[in-house]
C-alpha positions as CSV (number, residue, x, y, z in Angstrom):
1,X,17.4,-12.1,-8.5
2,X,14.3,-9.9,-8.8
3,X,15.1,-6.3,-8.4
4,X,12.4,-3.5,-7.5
5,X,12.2,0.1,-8.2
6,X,10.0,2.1,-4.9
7,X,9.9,5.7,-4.0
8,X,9.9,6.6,-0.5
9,X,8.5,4.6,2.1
10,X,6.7,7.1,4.0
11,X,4.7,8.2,1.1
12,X,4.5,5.2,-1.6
13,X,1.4,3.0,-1.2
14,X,1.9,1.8,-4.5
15,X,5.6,0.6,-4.1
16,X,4.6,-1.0,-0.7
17,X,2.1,-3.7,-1.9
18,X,5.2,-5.5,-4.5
19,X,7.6,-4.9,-1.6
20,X,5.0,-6.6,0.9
21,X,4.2,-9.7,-1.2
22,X,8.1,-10.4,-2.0
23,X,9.3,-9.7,1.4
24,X,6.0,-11.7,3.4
25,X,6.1,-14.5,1.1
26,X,10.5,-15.1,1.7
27,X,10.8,-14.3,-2.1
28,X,14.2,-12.9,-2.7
29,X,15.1,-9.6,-4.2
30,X,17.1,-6.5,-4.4
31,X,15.6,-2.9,-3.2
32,X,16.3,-0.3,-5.4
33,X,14.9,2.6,-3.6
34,X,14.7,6.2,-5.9
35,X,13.1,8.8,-4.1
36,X,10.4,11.6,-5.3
37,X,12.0,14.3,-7.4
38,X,10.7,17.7,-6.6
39,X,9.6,19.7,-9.4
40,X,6.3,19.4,-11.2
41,X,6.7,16.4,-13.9
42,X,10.2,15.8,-12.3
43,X,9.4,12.0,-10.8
44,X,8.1,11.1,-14.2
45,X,11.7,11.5,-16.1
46,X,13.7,10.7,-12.9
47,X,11.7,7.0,-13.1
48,X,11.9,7.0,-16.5
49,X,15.7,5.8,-16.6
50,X,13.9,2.3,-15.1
51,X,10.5,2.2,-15.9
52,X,8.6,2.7,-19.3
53,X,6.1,4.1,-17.8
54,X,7.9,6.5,-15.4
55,X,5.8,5.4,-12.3
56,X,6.6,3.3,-9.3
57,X,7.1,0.0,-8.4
58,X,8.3,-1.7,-11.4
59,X,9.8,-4.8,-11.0
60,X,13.1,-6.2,-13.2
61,X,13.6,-10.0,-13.9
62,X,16.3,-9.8,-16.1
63,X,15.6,-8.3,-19.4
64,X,12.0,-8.3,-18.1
65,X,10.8,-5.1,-17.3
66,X,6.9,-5.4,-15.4
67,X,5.9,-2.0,-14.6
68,X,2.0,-2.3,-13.2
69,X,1.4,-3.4,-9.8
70,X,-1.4,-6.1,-10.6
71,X,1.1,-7.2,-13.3
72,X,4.0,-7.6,-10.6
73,X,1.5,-9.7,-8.4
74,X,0.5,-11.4,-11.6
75,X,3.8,-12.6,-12.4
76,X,5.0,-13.2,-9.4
77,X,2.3,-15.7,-8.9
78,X,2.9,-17.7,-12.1
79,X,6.4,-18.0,-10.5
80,X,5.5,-18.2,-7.0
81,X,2.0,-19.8,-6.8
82,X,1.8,-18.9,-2.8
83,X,0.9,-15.2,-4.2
84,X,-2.5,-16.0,-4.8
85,X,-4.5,-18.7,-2.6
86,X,-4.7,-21.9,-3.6
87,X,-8.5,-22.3,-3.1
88,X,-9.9,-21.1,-6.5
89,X,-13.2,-20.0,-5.2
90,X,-10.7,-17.7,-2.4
91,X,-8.8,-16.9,-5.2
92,X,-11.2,-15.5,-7.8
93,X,-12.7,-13.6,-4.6
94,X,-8.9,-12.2,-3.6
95,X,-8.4,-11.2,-7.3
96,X,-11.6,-9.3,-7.6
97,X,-10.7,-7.5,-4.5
98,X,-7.5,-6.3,-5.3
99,X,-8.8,-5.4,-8.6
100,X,-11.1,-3.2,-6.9
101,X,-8.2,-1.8,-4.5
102,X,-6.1,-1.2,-8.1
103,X,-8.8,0.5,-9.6
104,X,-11.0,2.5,-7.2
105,X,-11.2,4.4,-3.9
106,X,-10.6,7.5,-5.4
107,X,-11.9,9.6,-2.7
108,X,-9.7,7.6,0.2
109,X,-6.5,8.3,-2.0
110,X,-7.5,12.0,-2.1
111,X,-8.5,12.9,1.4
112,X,-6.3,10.1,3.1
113,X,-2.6,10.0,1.2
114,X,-0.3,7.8,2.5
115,X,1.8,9.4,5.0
116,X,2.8,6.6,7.3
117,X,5.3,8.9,10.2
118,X,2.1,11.2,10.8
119,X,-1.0,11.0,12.7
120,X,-4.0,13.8,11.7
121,X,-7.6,14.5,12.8
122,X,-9.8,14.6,9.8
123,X,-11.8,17.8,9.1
124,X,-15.6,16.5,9.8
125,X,-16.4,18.6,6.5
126,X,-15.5,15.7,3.6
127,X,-17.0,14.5,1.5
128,X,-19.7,11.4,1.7
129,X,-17.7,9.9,-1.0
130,X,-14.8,9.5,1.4
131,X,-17.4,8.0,3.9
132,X,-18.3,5.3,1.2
133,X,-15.0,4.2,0.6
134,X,-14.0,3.7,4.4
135,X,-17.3,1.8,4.5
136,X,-16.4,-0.4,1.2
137,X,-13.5,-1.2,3.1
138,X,-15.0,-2.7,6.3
139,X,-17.6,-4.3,4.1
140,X,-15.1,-5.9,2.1
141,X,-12.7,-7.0,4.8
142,X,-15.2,-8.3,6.8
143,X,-16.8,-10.4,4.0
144,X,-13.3,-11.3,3.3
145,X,-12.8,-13.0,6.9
146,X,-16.4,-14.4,7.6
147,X,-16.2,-15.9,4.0
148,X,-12.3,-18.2,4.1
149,X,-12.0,-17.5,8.2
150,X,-9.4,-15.6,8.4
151,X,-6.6,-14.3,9.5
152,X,-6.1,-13.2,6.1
153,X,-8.7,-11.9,3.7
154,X,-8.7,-14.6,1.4
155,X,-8.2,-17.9,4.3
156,X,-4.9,-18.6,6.4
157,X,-2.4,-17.3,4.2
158,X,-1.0,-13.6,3.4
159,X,-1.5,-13.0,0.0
160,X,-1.2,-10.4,-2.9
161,X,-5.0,-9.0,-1.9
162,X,-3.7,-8.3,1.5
163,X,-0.6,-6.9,0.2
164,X,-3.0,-4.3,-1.8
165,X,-4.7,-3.6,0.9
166,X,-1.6,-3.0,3.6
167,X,-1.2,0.9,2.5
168,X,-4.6,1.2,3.9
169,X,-3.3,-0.3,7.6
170,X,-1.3,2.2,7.1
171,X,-3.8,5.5,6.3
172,X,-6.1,4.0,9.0
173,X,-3.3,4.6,11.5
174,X,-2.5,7.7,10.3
175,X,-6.2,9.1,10.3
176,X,-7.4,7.3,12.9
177,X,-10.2,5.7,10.9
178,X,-12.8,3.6,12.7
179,X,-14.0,0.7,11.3
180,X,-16.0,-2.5,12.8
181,X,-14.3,-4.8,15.0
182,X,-13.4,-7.8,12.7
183,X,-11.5,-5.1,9.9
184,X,-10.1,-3.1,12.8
185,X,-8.4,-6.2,14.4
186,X,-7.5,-7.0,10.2
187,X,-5.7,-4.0,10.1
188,X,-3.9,-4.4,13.1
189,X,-2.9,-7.3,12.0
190,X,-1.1,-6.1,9.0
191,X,0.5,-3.4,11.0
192,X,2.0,-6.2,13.1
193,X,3.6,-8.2,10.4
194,X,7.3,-8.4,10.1
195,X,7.8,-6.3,7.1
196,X,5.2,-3.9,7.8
197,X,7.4,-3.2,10.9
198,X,10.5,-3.1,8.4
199,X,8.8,-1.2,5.9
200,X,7.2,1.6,8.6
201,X,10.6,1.5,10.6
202,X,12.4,3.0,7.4
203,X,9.4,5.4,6.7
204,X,10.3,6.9,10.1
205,X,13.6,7.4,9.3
206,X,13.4,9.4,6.4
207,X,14.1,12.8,6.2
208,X,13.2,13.7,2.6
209,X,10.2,15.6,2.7
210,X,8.2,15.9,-0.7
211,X,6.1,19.1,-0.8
212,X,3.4,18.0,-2.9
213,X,2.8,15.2,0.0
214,X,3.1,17.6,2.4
215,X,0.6,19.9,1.2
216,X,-2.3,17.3,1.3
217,X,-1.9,17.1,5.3
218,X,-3.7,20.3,5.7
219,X,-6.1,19.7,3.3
220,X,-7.3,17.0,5.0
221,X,-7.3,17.9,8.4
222,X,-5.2,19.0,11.6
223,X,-1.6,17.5,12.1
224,X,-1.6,15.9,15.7
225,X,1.8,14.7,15.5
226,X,4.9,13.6,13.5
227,X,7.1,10.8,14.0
228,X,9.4,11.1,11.6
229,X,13.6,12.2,11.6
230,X,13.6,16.3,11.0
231,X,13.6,17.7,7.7
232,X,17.1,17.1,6.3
């Protein structure tokens, strides 16, 4: 059985989109959940003991060790074809997309962490770089979902482009983030799924704090509320 290596649920959009895929598409496999270490550098040798390249998710088959997102969704799908659609026209489009996701948005992961047991008012002062990457997104989803009709970016099926997008459900809840109708009921759609509910659940019940998460709240704006178990 497949065994993957996340960090905390609240704050890991990285470990989320393996754990999404796996758990949407039935595939089985064990949780092996390591949280943050505090401490400059710290996470990097705690994750070291399972992953070469000290980062989160890596995924274990065996003696094979897959330690990049894309590559988990990569071989997943040459095991389980459902990862990917079948169409290939959907599917070149799905794997350009999450490519994009993998690779870029730079300004979203800065201003808009992941921080799923929170809900904050963005400062109005960002930057237009931010601006352009919420608007990438609603471009992108709703080409997406005009272009294989939906409910899921690439046609009727969840697959591993939605799964790279799902941390950003998540960061549009947080932030509030508007987007045009056809992305906004997309997201709430994601929110809605089984194992986001799972996923999201757990977030809320965890009361590790890491302080460099923390300290990107204020940063980006005003802390309305938090949902989240107290501080243990």
């Amino acid at each position: 059985m497949y065994q993957l290596y996340i960090a905390n649920k609240n704050y890991s959009s990285w470990s989320l989109r393996p754990w999404l895929l796996l758990s949407a598409l039935g595939i089985p496999f064990e949780e092996r959940l390591v949280t943050f270490a505090q401490g400059n550098g710290a996470s990097w040798h705690a994750f070291r003991a399972f992953s070469p390249n000290g980062k989160v998710p890596c995924l274990h088959d065996g003696a094979t060790v897959v330690w990049d997102t894309l590559a988990i969704a990569e071989y997943l799908a040459e095991r389980h074809p459902e990862a990917w659609p079948s169409d290939p026209v959907a599917r070149a489009w799905a794997r350009c997309a999450a490519a994009e996701m993998h690779s870029g948005f730079s300004a979203l992961r800065q201003y808009c962490g992941m921080n799923c047991g929170v809900r904050i008012r963005l400062r109005s002062d960002l930057p237009t770089a931010l601006a352009a990457d919420i608007a990438r997104v609603d471009e992108l989803w709703s080409e997406g979902l005009s272009r294989f009709g939906g409910p899921f970016l690439a046609g009727p099926g969840f697959t591993a482009v939605d799964a790279f997008f799902a941390p950003v459900a998540f960061r549009i809840q947080t932030y509030g983030i508007a987007l045009g109708q056809a992305a906004a009921d997309y997201t709430q759609r994601l929110l809605d799924l089984p194992a986001m509910r799972r996923w999201y659940a757990d977030a809320l019940q965890e009361s590790w704090r890491d302080a460099e998460h923390e300290e990107e709240m204020p940063r980006s704006g005003e802390l309305l509320e938090d949902l989240r178990v107290p501080a243990g």
